[in-house]
N, C-alpha and C positions, 0 to 999 in steps of 0.2 A: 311163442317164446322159443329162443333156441336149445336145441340137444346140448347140454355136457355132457361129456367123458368124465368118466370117474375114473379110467383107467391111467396109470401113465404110461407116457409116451417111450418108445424104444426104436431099437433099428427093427425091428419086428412092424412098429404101427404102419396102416394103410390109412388112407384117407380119401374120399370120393375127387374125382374131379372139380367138382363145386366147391369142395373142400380145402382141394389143393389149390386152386385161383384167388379164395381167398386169403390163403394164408401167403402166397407171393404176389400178389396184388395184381393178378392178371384175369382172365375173363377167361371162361371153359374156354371159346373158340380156340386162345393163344395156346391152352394149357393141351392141344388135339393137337396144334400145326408144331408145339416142341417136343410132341410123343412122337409123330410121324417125320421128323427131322431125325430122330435117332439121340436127343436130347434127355426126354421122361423118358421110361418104361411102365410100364404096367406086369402088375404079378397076378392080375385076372381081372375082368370085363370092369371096368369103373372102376379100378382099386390102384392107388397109385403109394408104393414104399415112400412114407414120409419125411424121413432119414436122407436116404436116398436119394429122393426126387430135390429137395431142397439143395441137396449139397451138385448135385449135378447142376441145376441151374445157376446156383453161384459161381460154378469151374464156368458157364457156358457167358455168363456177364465177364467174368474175368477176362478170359478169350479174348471177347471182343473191346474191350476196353484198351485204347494206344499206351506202349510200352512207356516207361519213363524215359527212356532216350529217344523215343520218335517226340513226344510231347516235350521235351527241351527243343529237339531241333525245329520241332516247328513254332516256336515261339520263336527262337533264335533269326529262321528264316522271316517270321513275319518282323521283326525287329527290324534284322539288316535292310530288307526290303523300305521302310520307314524310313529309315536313315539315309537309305539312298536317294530317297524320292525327295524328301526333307532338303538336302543337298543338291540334288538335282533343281528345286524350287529354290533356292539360295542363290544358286550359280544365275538360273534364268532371270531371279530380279536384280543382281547385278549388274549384269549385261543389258538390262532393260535401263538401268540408272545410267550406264556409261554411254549408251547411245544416246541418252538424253541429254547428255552433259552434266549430269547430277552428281558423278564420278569418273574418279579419273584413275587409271590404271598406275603404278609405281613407274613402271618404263615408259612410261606416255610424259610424267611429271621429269624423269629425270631428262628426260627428250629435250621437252620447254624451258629445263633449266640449264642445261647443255648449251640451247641457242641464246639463251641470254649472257651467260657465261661469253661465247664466243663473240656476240654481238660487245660486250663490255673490249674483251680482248680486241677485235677489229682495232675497234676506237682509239684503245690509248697505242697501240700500235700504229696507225696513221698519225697520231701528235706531233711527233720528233719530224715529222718530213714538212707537218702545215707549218710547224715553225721553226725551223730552224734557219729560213731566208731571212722571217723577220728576226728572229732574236739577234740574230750577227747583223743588222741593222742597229738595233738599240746600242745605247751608251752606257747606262746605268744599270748598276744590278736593282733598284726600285724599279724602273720600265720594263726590264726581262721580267722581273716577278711578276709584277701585272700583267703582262705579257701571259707568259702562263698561268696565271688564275686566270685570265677569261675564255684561252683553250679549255682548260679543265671543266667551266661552269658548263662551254657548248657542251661539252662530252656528258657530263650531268645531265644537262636541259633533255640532251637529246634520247639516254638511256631511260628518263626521267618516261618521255613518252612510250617508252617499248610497252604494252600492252598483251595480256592476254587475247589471243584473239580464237574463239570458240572452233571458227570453220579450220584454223589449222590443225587443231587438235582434232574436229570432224575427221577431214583429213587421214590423220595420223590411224586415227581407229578405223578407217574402211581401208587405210590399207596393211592392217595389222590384221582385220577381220580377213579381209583376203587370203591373206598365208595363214594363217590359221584351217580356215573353209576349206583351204586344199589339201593343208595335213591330217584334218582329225578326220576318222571314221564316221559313218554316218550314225544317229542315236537307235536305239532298239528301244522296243517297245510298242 
């Protein structure tokens, strides 16, 4: 069974090695390499100030424990670091969708509707030239109408056919990747 002490404790009390490992939870071996670090002392052969010794090792756990501002910034950094990479994987399946044709870039879109736009203009802009031989032909303001209703329908029929067509938009993105390839910085990491 074990010793009690009857006595109480003070800054005066000693206690064996054995003694002191158990009461900070460490092993004699640990409680010799933090006397010869300069950590314990001894006030003679196996006698270690109880008081003393305890509060030295909790200044010596403190120590080494990271300050409150290093343990923010290193959260902080492993956050931002996250968010980057997070972003970084965003931006890559993007890019991955657009090459695919699964997506299409805003300025890519306004591009294709740019050329339809102008394709529509072309059109009713040659109108007046394809008919104005025949209309000054006609006699009746019912033939001139007809007349241009079935200009108008060609210019329909024919807008009608204007299609998406993927390889131009291919196209458009390798050579958008190109100046791009030669402006950005190469990636780190």
């Amino acid at each position: 069974m074990a010793e009690q002490r009857k006595e109480k404790i003070t800054d005066q009390t000693t206690v064996t090695i054995a003694e002191l490992a158990v009461i900070l939870g460490l092993t004699s071996r640990r409680i010799r390499q933090l006397a010869e670090e300069g950590v314990l002392h001894t006030v003679a052969k196996n006698a270690y100030p109880l008081a003393e010794s305890v509060q030295a090792y909790l200044r010596f756990l403190s120590a080494r424990m990271p300050e409150d501002d290093e343990v923010k910034y290193e959260k902080a950094k492993r956050a931002a670091e996250l968010q980057f990479r997070a972003g970084r994987a965003k931006k890559m399946k993007l890019e991955v969708q657009e090459l695919e044709g699964k997506m299409h870039r805003s300025e890519d879109v306004k591009a294709m509707t740019d050329d339809l736009i102008y394709a529509v203009r072309s059109a009713l802009n040659a109108m007046p030239g394809r008919l104005a031989v025949d209309v000054a032909a006609l006699t009746t303001p019912a033939e001139t109408s007809d007349r241009i209703r079935r200009e108008v329908h060609l210019v329909m029929q024919e807008l009608a056919g204007y299609e998406y067509d993927p390889e131009k938009y291919a196209e458009r993105v390798r050579q958008r990747q190109d100046w791009e390839g030669s402006a950005d910085p190469p990636d780190d990491e």
